[in-house]
SERO-4910 file (N, C-alpha, C, O; in steps of 0.05 Angstrom, whole numbers):
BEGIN
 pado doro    nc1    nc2    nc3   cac1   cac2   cac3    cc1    cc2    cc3    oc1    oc2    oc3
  Unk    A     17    -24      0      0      0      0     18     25      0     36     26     17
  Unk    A     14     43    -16     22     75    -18      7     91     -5     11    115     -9
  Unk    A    -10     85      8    -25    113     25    -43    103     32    -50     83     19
  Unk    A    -58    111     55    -83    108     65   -110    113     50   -115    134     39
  Unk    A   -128     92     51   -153     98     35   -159    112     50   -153    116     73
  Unk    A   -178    124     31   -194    152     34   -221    153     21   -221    136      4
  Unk    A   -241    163     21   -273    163     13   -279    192      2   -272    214     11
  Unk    A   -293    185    -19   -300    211    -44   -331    204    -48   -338    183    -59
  Unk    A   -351    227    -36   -379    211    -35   -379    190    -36   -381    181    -60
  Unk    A   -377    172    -17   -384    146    -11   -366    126    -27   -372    103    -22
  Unk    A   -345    127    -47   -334    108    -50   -296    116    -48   -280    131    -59
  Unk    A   -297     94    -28   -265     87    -20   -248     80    -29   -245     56    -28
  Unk    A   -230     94    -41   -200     85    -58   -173     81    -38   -162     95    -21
  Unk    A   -167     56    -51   -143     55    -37   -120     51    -57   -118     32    -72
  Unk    A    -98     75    -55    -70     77    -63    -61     52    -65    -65     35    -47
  Unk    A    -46     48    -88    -31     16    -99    -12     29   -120    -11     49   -133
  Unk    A      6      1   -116     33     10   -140     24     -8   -158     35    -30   -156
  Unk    A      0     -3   -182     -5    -18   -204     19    -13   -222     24     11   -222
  Unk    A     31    -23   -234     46    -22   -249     34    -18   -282     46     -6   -300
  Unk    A      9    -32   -283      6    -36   -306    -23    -27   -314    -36    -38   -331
  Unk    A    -30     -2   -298    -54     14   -298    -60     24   -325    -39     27   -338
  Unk    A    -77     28   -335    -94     25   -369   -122     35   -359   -131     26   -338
  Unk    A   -133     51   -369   -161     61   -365   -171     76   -387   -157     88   -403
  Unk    A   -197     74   -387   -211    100   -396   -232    113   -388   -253    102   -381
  Unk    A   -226    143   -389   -251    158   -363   -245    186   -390   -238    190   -413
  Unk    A   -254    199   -362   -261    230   -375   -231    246   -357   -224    237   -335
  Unk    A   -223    259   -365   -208    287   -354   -218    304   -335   -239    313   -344
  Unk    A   -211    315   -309   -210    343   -310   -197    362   -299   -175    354   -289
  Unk    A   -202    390   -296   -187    417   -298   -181    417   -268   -198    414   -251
  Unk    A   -149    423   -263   -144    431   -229   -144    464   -237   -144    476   -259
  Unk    A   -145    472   -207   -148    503   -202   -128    519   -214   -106    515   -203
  Unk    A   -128    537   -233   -114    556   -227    -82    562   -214    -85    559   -190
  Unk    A    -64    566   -218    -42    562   -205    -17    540   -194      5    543   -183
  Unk    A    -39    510   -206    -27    493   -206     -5    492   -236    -15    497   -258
  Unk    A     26    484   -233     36    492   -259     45    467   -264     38    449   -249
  Unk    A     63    462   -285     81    442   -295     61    423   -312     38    426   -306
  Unk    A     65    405   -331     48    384   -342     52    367   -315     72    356   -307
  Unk    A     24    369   -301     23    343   -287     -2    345   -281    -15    359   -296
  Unk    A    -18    330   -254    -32    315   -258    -43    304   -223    -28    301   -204
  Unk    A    -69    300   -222    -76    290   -194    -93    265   -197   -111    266   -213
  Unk    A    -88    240   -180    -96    211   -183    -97    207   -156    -84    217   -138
  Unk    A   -118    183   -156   -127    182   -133   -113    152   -128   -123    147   -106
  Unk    A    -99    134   -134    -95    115   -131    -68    109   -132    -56    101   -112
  Unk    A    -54    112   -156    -18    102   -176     -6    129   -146    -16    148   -134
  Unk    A     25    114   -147     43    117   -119     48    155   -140     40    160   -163
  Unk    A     63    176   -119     68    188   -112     96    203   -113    107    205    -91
  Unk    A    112    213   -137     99    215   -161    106    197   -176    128    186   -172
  Unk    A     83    186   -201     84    174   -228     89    186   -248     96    210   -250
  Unk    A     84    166   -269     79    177   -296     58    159   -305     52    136   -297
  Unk    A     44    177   -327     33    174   -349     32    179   -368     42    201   -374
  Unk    A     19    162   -392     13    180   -410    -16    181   -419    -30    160   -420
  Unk    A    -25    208   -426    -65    213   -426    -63    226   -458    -54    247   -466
  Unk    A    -74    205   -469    -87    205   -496   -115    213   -503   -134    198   -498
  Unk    A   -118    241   -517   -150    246   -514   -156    233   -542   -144    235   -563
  Unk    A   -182    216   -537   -190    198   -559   -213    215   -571   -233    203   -577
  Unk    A   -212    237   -575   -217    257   -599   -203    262   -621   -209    258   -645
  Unk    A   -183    272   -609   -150    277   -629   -139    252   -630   -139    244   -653
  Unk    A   -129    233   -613   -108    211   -615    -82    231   -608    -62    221   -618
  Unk    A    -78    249   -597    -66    263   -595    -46    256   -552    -63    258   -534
  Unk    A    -24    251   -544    -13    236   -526      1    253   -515     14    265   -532
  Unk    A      6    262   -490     33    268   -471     32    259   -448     12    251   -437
  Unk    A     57    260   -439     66    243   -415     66    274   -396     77    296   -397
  Unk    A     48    261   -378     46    270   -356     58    263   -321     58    242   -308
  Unk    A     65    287   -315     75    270   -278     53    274   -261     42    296   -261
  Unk    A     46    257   -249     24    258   -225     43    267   -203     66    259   -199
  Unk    A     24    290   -187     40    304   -159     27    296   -135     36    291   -113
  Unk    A     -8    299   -148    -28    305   -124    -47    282   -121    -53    268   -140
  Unk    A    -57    278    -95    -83    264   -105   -111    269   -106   -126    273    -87
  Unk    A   -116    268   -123   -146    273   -133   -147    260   -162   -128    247   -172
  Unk    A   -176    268   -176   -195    285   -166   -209    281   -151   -212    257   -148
  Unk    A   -227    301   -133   -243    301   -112   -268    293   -126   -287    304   -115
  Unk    A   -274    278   -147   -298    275   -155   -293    250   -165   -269    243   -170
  Unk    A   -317    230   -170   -319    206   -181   -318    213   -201   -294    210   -205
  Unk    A   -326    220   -218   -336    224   -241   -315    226   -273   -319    224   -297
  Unk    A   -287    232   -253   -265    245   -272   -243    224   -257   -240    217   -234
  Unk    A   -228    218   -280   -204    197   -276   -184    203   -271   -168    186   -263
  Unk    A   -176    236   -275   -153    254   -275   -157    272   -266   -181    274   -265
  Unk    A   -144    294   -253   -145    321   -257   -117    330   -275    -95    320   -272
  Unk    A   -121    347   -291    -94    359   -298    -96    380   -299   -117    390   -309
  Unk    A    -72    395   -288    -58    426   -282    -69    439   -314    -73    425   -333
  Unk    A    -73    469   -313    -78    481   -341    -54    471   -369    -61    459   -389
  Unk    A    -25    478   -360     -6    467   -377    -13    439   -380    -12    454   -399
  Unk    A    -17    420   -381    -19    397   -379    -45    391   -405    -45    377   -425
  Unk    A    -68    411   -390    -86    413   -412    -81    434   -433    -97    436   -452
  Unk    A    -64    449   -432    -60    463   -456    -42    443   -479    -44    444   -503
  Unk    A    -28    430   -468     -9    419   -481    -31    389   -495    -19    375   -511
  Unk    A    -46    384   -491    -57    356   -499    -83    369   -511   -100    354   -520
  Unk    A    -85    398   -510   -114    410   -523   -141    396   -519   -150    381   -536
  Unk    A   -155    401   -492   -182    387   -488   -183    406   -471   -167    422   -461
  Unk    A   -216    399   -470   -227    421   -436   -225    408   -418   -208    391   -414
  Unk    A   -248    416   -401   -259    403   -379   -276    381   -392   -288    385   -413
  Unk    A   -277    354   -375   -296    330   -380   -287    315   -405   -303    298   -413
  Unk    A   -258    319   -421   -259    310   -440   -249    279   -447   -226    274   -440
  Unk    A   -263    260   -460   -253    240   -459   -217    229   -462   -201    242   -475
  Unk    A   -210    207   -448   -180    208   -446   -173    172   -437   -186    154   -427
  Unk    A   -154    173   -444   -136    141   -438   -111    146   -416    -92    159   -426
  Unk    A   -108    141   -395    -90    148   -384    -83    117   -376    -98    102   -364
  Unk    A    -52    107   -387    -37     93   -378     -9    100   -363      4    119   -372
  Unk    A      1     87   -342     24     80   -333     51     76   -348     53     57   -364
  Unk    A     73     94   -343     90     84   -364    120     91   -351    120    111   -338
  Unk    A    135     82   -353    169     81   -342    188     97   -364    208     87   -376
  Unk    A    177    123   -366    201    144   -381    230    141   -383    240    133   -363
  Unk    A    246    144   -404    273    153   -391    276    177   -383    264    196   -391
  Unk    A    296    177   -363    300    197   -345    306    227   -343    304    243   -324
  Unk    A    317    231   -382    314    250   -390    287    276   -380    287    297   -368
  Unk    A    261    255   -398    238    268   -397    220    272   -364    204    289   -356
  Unk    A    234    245   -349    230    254   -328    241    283   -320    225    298   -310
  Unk    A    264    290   -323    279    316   -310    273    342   -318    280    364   -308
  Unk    A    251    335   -351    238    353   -372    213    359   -349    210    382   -341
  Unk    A    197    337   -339    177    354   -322    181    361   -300    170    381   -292
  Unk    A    198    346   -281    199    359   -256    205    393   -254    198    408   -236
  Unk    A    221    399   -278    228    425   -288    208    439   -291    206    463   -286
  Unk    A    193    425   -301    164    452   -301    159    445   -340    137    450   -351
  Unk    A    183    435   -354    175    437   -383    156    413   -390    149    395   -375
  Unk    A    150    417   -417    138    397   -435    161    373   -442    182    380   -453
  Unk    A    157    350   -436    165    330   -451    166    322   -481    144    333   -484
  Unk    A    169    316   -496    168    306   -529    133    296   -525    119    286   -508
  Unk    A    131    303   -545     98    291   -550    103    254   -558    126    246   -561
  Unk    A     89    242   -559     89    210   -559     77    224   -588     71    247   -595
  Unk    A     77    187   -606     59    185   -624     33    194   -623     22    198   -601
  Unk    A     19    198   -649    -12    195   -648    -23    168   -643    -11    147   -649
  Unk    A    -50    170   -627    -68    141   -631    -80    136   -653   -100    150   -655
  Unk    A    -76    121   -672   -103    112   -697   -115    116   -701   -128    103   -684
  Unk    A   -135    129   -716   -153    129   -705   -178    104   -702   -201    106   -692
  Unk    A   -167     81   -714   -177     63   -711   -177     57   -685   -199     55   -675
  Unk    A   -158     53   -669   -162     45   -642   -173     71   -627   -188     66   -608
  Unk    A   -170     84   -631   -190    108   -617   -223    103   -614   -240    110   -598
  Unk    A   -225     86   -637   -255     88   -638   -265     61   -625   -288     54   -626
  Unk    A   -244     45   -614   -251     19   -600   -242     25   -574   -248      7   -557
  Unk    A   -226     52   -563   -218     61   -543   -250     80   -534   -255     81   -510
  Unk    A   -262     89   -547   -291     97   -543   -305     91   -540   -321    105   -529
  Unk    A   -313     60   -548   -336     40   -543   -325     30   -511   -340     17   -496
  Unk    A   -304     36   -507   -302     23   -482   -311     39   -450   -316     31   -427
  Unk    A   -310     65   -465   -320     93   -447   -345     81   -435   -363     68   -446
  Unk    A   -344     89   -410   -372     85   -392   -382    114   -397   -371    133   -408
  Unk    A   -414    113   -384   -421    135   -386   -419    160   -363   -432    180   -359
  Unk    A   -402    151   -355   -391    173   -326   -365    154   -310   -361    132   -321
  Unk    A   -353    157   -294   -322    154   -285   -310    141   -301   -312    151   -323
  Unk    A   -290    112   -301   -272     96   -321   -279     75   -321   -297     61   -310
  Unk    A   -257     69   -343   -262     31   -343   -241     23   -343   -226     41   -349
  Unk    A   -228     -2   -337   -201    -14   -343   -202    -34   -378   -217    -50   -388
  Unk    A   -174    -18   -388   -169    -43   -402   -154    -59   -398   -130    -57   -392
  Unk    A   -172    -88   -402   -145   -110   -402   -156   -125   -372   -178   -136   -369
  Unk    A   -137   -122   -355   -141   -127   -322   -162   -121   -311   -161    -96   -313
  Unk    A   -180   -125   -300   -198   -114   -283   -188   -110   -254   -203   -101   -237
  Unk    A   -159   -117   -250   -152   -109   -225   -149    -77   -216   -150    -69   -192
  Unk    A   -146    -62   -237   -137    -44   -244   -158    -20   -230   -155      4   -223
  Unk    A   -179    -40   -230   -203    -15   -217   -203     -5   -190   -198    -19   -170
  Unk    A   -212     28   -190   -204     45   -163   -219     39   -136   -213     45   -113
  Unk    A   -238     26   -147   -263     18   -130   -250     12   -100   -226      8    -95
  Unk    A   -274     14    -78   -266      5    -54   -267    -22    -50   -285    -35    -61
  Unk    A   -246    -38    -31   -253    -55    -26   -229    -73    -25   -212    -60    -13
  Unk    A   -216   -103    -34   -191    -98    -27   -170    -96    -53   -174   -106    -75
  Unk    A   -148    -83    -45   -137    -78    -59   -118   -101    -72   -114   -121    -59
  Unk    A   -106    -96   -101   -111   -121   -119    -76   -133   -110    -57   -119   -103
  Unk    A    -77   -167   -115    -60   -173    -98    -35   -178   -121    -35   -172   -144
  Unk    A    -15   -192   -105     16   -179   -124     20   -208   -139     44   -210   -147
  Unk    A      4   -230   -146     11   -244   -156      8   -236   -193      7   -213   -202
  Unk    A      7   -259   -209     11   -250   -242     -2   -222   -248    -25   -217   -241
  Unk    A     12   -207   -261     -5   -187   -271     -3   -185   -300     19   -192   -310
  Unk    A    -30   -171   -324    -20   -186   -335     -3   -153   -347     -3   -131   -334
  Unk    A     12   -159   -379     30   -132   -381     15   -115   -397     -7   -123   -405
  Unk    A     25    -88   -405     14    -67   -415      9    -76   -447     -9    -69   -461
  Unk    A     35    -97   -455     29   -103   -485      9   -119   -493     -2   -119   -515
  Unk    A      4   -138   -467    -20   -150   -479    -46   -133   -473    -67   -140   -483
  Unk    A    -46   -116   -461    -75    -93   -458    -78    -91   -485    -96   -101   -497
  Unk    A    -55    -74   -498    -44    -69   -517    -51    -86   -553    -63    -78   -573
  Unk    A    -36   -110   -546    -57   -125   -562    -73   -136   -569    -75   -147   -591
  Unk    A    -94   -136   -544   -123   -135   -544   -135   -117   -567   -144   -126   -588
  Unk    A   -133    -90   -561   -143    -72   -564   -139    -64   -595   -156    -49   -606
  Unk    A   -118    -73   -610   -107    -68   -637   -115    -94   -651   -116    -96   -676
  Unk    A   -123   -117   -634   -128   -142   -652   -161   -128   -658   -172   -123   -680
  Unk    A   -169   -125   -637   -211   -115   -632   -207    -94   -659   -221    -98   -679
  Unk    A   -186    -71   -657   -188    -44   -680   -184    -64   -706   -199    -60   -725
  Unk    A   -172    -78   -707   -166    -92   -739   -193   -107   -749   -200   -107   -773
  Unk    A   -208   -120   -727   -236   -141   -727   -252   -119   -735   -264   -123   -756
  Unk    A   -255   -101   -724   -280    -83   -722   -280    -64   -756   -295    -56   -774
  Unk    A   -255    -64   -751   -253    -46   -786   -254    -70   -809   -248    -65   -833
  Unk    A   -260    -93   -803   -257   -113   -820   -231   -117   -845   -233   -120   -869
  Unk    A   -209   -115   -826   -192   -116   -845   -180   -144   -852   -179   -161   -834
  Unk    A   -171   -149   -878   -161   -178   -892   -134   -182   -867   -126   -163   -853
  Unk    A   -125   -204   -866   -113   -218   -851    -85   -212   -858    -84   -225   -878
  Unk    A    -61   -201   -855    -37   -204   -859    -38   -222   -867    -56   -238   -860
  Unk    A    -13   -232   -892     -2   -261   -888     26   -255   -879     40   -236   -885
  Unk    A     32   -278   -859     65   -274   -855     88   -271   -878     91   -284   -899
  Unk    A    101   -249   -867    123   -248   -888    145   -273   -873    147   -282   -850
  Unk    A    160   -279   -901    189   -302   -890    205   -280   -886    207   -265   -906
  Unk    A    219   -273   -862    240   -264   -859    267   -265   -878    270   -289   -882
  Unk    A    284   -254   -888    300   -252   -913    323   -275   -903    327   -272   -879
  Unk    A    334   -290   -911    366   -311   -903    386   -289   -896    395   -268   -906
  Unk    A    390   -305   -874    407   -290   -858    395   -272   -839    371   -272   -842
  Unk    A    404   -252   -815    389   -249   -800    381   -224   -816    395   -215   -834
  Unk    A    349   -208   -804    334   -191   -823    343   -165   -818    351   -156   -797
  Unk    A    341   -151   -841    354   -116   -838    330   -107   -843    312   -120   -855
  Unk    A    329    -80   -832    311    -60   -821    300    -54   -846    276    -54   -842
  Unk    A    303    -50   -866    285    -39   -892    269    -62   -900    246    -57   -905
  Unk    A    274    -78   -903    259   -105   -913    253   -127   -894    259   -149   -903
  Unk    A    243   -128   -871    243   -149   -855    211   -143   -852    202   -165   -847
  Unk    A    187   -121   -852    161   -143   -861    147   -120   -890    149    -95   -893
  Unk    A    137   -134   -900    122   -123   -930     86   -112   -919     69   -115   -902
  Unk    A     91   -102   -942     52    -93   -936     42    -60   -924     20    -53   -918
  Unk    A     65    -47   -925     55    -23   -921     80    -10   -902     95    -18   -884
  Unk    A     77     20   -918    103     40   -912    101     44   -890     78     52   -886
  Unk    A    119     41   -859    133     53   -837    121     83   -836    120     96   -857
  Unk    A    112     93   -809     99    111   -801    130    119   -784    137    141   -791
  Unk    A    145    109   -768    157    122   -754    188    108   -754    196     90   -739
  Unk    A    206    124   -781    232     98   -783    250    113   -760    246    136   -752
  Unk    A    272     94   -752    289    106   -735    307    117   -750    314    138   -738
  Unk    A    315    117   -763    331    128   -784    368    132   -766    383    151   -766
  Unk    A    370    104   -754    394     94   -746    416     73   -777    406     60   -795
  Unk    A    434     76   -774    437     58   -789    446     25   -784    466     19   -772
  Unk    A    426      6   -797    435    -22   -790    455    -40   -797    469    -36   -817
  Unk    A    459    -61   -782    483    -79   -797    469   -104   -787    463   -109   -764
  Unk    A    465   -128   -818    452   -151   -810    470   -170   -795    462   -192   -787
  Unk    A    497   -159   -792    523   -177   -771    521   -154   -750    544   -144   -748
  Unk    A    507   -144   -737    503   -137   -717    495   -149   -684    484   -169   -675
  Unk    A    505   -129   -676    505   -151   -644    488   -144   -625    488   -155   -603
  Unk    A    468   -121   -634    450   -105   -612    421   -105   -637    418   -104   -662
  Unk    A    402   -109   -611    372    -95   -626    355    -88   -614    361    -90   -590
  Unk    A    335    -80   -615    318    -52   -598    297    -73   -588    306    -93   -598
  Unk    A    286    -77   -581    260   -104   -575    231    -91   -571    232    -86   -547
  Unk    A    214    -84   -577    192    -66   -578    168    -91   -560    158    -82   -539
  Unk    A    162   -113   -568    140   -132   -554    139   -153   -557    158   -156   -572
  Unk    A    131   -172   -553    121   -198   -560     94   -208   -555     80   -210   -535
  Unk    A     90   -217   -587     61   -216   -590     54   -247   -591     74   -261   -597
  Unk    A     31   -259   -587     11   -284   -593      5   -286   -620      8   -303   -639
  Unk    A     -8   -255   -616    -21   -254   -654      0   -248   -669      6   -225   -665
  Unk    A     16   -259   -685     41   -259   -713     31   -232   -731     47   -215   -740
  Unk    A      9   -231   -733    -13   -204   -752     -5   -185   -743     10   -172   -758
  Unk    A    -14   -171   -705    -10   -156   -695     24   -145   -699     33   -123   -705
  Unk    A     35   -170   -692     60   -161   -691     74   -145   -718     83   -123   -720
  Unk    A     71   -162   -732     76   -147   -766     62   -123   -761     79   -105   -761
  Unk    A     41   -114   -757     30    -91   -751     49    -73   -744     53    -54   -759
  Unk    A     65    -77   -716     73    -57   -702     97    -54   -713    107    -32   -713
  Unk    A    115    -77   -726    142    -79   -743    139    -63   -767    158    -48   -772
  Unk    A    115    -62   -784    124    -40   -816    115    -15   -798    116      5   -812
  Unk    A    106     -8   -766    103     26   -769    130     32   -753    129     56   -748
  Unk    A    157     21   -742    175     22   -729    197     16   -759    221     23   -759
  Unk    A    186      6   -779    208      4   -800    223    -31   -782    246    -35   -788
  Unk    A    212    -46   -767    231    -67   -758    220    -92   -768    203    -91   -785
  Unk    A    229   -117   -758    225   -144   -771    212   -156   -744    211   -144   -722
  Unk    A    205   -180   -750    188   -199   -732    206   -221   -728    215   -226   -751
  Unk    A    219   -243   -706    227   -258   -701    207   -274   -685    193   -264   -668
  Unk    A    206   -304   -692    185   -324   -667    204   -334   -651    228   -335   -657
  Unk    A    196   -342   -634    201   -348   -609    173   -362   -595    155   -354   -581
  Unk    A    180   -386   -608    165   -412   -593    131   -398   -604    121   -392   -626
  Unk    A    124   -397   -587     92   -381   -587     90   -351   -594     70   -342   -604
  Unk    A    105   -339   -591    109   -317   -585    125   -298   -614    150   -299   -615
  Unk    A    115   -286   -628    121   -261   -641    145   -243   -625    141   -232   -603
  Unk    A    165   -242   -636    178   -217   -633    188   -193   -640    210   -194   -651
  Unk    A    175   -164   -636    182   -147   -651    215   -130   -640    219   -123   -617
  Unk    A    231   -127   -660    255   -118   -655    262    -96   -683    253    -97   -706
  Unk    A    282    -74   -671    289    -60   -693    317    -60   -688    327    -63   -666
  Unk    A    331    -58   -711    363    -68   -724    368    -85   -741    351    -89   -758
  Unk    A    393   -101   -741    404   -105   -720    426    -80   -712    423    -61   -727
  Unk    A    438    -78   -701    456    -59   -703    488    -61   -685    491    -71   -663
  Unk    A    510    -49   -703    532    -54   -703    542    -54   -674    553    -74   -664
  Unk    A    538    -28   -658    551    -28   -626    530    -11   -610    513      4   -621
  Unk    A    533    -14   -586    514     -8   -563    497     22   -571    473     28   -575
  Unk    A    520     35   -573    515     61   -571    491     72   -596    475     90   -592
  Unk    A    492     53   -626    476     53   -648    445     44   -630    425     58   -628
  Unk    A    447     25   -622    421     14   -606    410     31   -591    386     37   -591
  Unk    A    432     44   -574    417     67   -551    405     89   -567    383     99   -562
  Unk    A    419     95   -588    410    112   -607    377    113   -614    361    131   -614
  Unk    A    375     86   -620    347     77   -635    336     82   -610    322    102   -608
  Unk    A    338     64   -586    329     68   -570    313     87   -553    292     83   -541
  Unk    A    328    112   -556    321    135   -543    295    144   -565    273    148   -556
  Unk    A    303    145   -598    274    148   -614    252    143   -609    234    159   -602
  Unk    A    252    117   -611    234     90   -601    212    108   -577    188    112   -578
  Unk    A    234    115   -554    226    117   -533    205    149   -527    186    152   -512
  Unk    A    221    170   -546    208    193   -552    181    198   -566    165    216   -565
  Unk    A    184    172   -580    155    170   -601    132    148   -585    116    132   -595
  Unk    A    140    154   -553    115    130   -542    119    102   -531    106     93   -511
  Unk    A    142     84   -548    150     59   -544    166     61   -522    190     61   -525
  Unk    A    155     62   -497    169     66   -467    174     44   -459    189     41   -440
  Unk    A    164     26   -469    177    -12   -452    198    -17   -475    210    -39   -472
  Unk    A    203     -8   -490    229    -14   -519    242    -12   -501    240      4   -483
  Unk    A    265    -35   -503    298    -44   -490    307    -55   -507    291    -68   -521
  Unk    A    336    -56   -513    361    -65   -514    366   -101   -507    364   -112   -485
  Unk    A    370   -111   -529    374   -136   -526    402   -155   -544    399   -164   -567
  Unk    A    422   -157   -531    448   -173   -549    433   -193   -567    412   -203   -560
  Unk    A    443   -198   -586    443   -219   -607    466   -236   -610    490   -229   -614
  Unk    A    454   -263   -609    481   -282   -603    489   -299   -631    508   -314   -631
***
């Protein structure tokens, strides 16, 4: 436990270190004079991060939580004026606020009082499966249902599940719902795969624009997926290739020659949203 529960008309929240918090609620406005991009929650430890996606725009920044609130059920957030100037919404406006482990850079960007790099846009395909999920007043969890603020006891520390599979829930439902044709797997090229050609079917939205070497000894690791589809998905908008692993899809970008090329990508990766992307040797 991070703090003592506490009661907001009649329902009791108790503070927890979810790690892998995912929601969707509504926003709203703190007073006046509160500054910096950040943020008040009634639950995630003291301070966090997030990042709150308004699923109007698809539009993302990472926010620091300071305070706790809001003092109302009804709203999943409060955020400081900067916070809402910078993500452009009012008061009450719909939003996704997930949990996320910054590098430390952008951490030192808000404690400062500045704006962090903006993340990617959301899809707007998943935006619109991120809206069917909207209740009609406070939040919902995606993924976990542990995740919820509710009173009562708080959720316990065994499996949880991770942010990627929230994640690819939610992009398999956006692909179903838009009725789109099925990827077919691409064969990875002989020899291990280089960054321009490792999956087919549609131009890269966000290349790192590092340069690769297929005798390389480092690569960026972005998720590991169930669905092979999904995964190709998230590989042509990173410009990277797909590796399996038993059950499991792996998305990676490189390969690349020495550490420092990786950290490189890495830090991109990490500026455009992909905050669980790490560093992984190749043997």
């Amino acid at each position: 436990m991070v703090g003592d529960p506490f009661t907001i008309d009649g329902v009791t929240y108790t503070p927890v270190d979810t790690m892998n918090y995912d929601q969707v609620g509504y926003a709203g406005r703190e007073e006046a004079g509160v500054t910096g991009v950040t943020g008040a929650h009634r639950t995630l430890p003291l301070p966090s991060y997030v990042e709150v996606t308004s699923l109007d725009t698809g539009r993302t920044i990472l926010v620091r939580l300071e305070r706790r609130g809001p003092m109302t059920n009804d709203r999943l957030i409060a955020l400081a004026p900067d916070a809402i100037a910078q993500l452009g919404i009012g008061e009450g406006a719909p939003i996704r606020m997930r949990r996320v482990n910054p590098p430390e850079e952008q951490r030192a960007e808000l404690r400062a009082g500045r704006e962090a790099p903006l993340r990617m846009d959301t899809p707007q395909g998943l935006l619109e499966v991120l809206k069917r999920r909207l209740p009609p007043r406070g939040s919902a969890p995606l993924g976990d249902p542990r995740q919820a603020e509710v009173s009562g006891v708080a959720p316990t520390p065994e499996v949880i599940e991770t942010r990627a599979t929230n994640e690819e829930a939610l992009v398999e439902d956006a692909a179903n719902e838009a009725e789109e044709p099925a990827l077919t797997p691409a064969e990875p090229p002989a020899g291990r795969p280089q960054l321009r050609n490792a999956v087919e079917g549609g131009p890269a939205r966000a290349p790192v624009m590092v340069p690769t070497d297929p005798d390389g000894k480092f690569a960026v690791q972005l998720g590991a997926f169930s669905v092979r589809a999904n995964a190709q998905k998230l590989a042509r908008e990173v410009q990277g290739y797909v590796e399996d692993s038993g059950a499991l899809a792996i998305v990676r970008v490189g390969p690349f020659a020495t550490r420092g090329q990786a950290e490189e990508a890495l830090a991109k990766l990490r500026s455009r949203g992909y905050s669980d992307a790490l560093i992984r040797p190749l043997d």
